[in-house]
N, C-alpha and C positions, 0 to 999 in steps of 0.2 A: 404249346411248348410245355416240355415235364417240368425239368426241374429250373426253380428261380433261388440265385443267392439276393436276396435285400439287403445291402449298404446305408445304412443309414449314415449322416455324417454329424456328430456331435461336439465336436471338440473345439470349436472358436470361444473364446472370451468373451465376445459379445461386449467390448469395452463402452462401446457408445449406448450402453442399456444407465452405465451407470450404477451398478448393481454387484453387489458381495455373494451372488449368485450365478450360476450359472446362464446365462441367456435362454437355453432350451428348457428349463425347468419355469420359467416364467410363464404363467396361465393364459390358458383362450378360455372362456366359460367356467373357470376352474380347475381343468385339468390341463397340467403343464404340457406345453408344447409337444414335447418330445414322447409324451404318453399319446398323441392323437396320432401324431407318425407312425408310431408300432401298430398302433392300433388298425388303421387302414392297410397297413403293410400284413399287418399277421391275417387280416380276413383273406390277402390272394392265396391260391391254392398251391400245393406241393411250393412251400419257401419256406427257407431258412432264414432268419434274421441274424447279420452282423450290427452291432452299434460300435462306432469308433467315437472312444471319449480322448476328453484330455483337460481343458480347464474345469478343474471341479471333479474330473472325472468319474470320482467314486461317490460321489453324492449322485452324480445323472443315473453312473449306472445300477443305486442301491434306490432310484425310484421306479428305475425300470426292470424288477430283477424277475418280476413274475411273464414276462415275453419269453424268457427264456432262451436269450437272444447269445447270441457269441461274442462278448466283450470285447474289443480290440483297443489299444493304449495308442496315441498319437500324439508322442513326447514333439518338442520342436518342429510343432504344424508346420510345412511348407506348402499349403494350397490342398486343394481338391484331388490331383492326381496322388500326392504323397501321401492321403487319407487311404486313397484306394489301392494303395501300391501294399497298406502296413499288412491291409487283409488279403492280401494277392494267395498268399500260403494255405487259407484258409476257406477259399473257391472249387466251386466239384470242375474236374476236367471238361465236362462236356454241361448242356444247360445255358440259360442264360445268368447274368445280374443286373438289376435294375438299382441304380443310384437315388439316394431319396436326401433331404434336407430336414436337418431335426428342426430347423426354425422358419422352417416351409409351412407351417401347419394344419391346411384347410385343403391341402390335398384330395381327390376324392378317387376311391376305390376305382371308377367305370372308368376315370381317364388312365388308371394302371392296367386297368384290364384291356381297355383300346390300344396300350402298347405292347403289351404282351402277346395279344392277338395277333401284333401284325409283327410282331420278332420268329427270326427262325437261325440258323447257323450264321447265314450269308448273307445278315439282316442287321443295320444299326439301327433305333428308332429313338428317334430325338422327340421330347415335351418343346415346344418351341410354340411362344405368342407375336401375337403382332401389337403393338404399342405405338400409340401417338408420340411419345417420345423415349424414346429406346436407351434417354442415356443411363452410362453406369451400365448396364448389359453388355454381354458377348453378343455380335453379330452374324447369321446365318447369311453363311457367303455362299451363292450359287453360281453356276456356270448356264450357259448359253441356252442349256436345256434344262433350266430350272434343276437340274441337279445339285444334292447340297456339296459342297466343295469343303468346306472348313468352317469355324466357329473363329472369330477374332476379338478378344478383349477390346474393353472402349482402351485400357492405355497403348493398346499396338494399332489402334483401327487409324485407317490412313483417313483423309475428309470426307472421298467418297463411301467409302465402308459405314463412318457414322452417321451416314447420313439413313443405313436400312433400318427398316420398321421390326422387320421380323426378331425378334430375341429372343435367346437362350434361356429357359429357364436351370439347367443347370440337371435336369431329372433326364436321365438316360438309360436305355437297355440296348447291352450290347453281350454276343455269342462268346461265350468266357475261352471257347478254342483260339479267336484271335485278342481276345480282353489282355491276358495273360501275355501275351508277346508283346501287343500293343502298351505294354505298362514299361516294361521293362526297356522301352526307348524313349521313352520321357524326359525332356532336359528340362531344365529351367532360364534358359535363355532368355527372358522376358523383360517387360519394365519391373515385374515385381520380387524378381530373380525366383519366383514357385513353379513348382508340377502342374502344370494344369490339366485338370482330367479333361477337355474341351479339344487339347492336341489331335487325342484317340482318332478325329472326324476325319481328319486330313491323311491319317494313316487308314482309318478306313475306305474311304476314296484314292487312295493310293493301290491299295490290296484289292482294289475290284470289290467293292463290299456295295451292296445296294441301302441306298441313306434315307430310311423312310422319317416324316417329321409326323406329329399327331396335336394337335392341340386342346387345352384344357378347356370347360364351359367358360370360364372367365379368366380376369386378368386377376381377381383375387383369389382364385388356385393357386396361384405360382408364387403368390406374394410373399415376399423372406417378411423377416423381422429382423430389423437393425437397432431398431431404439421404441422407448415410450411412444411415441407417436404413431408409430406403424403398430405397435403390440394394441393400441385402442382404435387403430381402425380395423383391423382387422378381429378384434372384436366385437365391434358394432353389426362388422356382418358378417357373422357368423351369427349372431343374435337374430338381424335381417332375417337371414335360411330359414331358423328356427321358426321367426314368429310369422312368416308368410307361410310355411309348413301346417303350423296351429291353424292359421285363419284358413286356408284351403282346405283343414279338415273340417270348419263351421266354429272355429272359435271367435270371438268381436274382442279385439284388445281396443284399447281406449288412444291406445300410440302406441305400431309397433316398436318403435324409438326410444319410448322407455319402459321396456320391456327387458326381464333378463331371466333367463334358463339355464342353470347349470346342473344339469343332469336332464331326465325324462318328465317328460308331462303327459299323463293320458289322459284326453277330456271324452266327455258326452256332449249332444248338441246343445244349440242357443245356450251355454257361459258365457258371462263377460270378465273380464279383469281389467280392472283400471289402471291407470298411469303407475310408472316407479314400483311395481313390483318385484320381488326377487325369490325363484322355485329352485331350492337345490334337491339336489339327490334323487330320489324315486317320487310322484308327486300325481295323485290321480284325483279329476274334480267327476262331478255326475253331470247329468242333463238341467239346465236351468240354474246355473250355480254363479253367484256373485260376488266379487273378489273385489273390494274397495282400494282407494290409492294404497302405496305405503304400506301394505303388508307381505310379510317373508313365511314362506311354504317350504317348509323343510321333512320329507322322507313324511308324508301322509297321505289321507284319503279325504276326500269331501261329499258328501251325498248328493241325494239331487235335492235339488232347492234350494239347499244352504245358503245362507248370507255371510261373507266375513265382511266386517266393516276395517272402516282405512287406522291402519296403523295398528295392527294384529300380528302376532308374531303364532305359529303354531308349527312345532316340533315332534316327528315320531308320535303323532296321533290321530286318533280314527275320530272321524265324523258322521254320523246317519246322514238323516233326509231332513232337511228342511228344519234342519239348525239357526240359532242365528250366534254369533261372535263377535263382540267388540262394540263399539270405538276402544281401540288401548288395550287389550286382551292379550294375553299372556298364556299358551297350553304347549306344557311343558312334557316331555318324553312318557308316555305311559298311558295319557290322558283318551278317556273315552267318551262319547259323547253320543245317548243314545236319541232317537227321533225325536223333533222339535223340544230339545233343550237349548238354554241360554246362557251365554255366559258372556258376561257386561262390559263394562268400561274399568277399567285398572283392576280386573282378576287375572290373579295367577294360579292355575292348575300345573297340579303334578301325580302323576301315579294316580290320576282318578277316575272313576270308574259313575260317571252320570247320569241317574235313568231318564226315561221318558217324561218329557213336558218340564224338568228341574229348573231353577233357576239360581242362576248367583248370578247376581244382577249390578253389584258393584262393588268395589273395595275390598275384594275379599282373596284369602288363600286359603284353597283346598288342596292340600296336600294326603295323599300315601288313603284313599276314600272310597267306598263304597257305600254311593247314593242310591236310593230306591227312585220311583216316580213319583213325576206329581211334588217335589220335595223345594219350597221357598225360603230363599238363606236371604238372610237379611245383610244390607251394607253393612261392613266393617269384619267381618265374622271372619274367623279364621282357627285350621284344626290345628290344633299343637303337636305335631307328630315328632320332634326330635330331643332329648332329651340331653344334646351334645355327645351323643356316644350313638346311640340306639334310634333306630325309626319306628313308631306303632303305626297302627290300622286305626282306624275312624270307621264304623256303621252305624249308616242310618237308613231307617226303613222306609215307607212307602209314603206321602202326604205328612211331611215332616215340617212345621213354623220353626225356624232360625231367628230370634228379635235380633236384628242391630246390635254389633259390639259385642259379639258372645265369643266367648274361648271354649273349642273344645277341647280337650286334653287326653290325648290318646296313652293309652286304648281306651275307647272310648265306644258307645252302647247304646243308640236312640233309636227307640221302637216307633212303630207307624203308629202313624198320625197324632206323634206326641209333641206339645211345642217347647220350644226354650226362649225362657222369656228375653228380651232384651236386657244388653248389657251383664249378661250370667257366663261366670265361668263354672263350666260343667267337667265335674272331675269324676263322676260316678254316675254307672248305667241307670238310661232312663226307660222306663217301659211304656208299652202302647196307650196311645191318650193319655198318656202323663201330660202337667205344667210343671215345668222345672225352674223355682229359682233359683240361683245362686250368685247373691251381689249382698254388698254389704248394708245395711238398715240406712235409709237418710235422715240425718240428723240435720234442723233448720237451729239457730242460736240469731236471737235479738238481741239489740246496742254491738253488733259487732261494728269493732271500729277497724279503718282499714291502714294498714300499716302507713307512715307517711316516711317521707325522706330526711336522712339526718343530717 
């Protein structure tokens, strides 16, 4: 089939969400609903997207405005058919439309393209599931030769009617040369006095139209989103997909269950990652790569070998080969981290740059840095780089002693293989093999008496 108009439907309230937001803009993985509907929708070939808002409306459609979709307003929602009625003006003469649900959102591309496949002028193709229990769904009513007859809401279905398995899920392509006529005889005669686009079926069976039906891989394809409870099942699996996707490509999670991915993971063989993990954004680990409980992967790379330990947090930074990170580790946007360096338990990194084999091994912030190799920072040690206005640079060279408790004060100048002793604050470039003090003289005082309570 050439050409497809895409419907998407966005304009309920979503009252039973409980939420000062729009229902569709409420997240699966992250990205709001109604961005994963475009999204499968804009990969089918020659489509157009329409989104029809309304509660919120200009907030849904200012998160969707790079789809580059056709906007439509649906003041005084009356149902499903009154949605598709507001875009009726704005359908090509000939082609199909395919109807989508903006709080549908685990939709998947092959089941749109199995309908489109099987749509042609003289062709309706209904998404329709079979369900153990069908209530709350429209029912697919057939005649004598399994032909589909009509779609019946649960508040019109007579006892026999609720009693069918098969249900609506509400996603349809139908040949916009009869779409178009088929709109415009719409009533709302109902229990719920609405348009229902589900009518079209019976007018299509009336008109000699052949009613093909297609079904999705699962029941949670089609699955709406009415409230909090369905928004957290529905992303548990969708998490599921993901993390059965990871282990059939050789990845070992510790539970897929508590596992979460929001955005891309690209792994190498034998990684593990343990329990209560959380990977947003862009997120690549190597071969052999160990991911403790409790740590957050956000837009980095990890080499092969690496170790991160549980309760790590690492941001916008690159990792070599056979690193190790954490307990309580902190690497903050910028941070580099070249072949088997360390960095400990409560450091925080930023903007830094760490050569081979280095260590900060605990309690420490390096900030705005450029470490050579080979370079041992003592607990406590942290580079003074902001002066409340202004950020400096920090260098140090190659086989560099950091003593415990040392300030360095950028800009700041320490040459290879020079140490600073403990407890010194360094305000002035030190050169190679240098020992740098800088701490005040200790002064010892006998018969000190100690203050007592008055």
């Amino acid at each position: 089939m050439s050409h497809k108009d895409i419907v998407v439907l966005a304009a309920g309230k979503g009252s039973r969400m409980k939420s000062n937001k729009s229902k569709v803009l409420h997240e699966i993985a992250g990205v709001p609903m109604i961005r994963r509907v475009l999204e499968t929708a804009n990969n089918l070939s020659n489509s157009r997207l329409h989104l029809v808002v309304g509660h919120q409306g200009a907030s849904v459609a200012d998160h969707c405005q790079d789809f580059l979709a056709n906007v439509v307003w649906q003041d005084n929602p009356k149902g499903t058919g009154d949605a598709v009625k507001r875009v009726a003006d704005h359908l090509s003469g000939d082609g199909m439309t395919l109807t989508l649900y903006g709080d549908v959102p685990l939709i998947r591309q092959n089941t749109l393209e199995q309908m489109t496949q099987a749509g042609d002028d003289n062709t309706l193709v209904l998404l329709t599931v079979l369900l153990e229990d069908a209530t709350g769904y429209g029912r697919i009513v057939r005649d004598e030769n399994n032909d589909v007859m009509a779609i019946v809401e649960q508040k019109d279905a007579t006892p026999a009617q609720a009693q069918i398995r098969e249900a609506n899920t509400g996603i349809l392509l139908a040949p916009n040369k009869h779409l178009l006529s088929w709109l415009s005889q719409l009533d709302c005669n109902n229990a719920q006095g609405e348009y229902y686009l589900t009518d079209i079926i019976a007018m299509a069976a009336r008109d000699g139209l052949k009613i093909v039906t297609v079904h999705p891989s699962s029941e949670s394809e089609v699955a709406g989103v009415n409230d909090r409870v369905q928004l957290a099942q529905l992303e548990r699996e969708w998490q599921k997909q993901q993390a059965d996707n990871l282990m059939r490509q050789g990845l070992t999670l510790a539970d897929p269950s508590r596992f979460d991915l929001r955005g891309s993971l690209k792994i190498g063989i034998d990684s593990f990652i343990d329990i209560n993990c959380v990977i947003e954004g862009d997120v690549s680990i190597g071969d052999n790569v160990v991911i403790g409980p409790n740590c957050h992967l956000k837009n980095c790379s990890i080499g092969d070998g690496s170790h991160i330990k549980n309760n790590s947090s690492i941001e916008e930074s690159l990792i070599a080969e056979a690193c190790e990170i954490g307990p309580y580790a902190r690497l903050r946007p910028g941070t580099k981290l070249a072949e088997k360096a360390k960095i400990g338990n409560f450091v925080e990194t930023k903007k830094a740059d760490i050569g081979a084999g280095s260590k900060v091994n605990h309690l420490s912030y390096v900030g705005d840095t450029e470490m050579g190799a080979n370079v041992n920072v003592g607990a406590g040690t942290i580079t003074c780089n902001y002066d409340g206005v202004n950020k400096f640079k920090t260098e140090i060279g190659d086989d560099v002693f950091v003593g415990s408790n040392s300030s360095l004060v950028a800009p700041a100048k320490i040459g290879s293989g020079a140490t600073i002793a403990a407890g010194s604050t360094i305000t002035k470039p030190v050169n190679n093999d240098q020992l740098a003090f800088a701490r005040a003289r200790q002064t010892n005082k006998d018969g000190w008496s100690k203050p007592t309570k008055k």
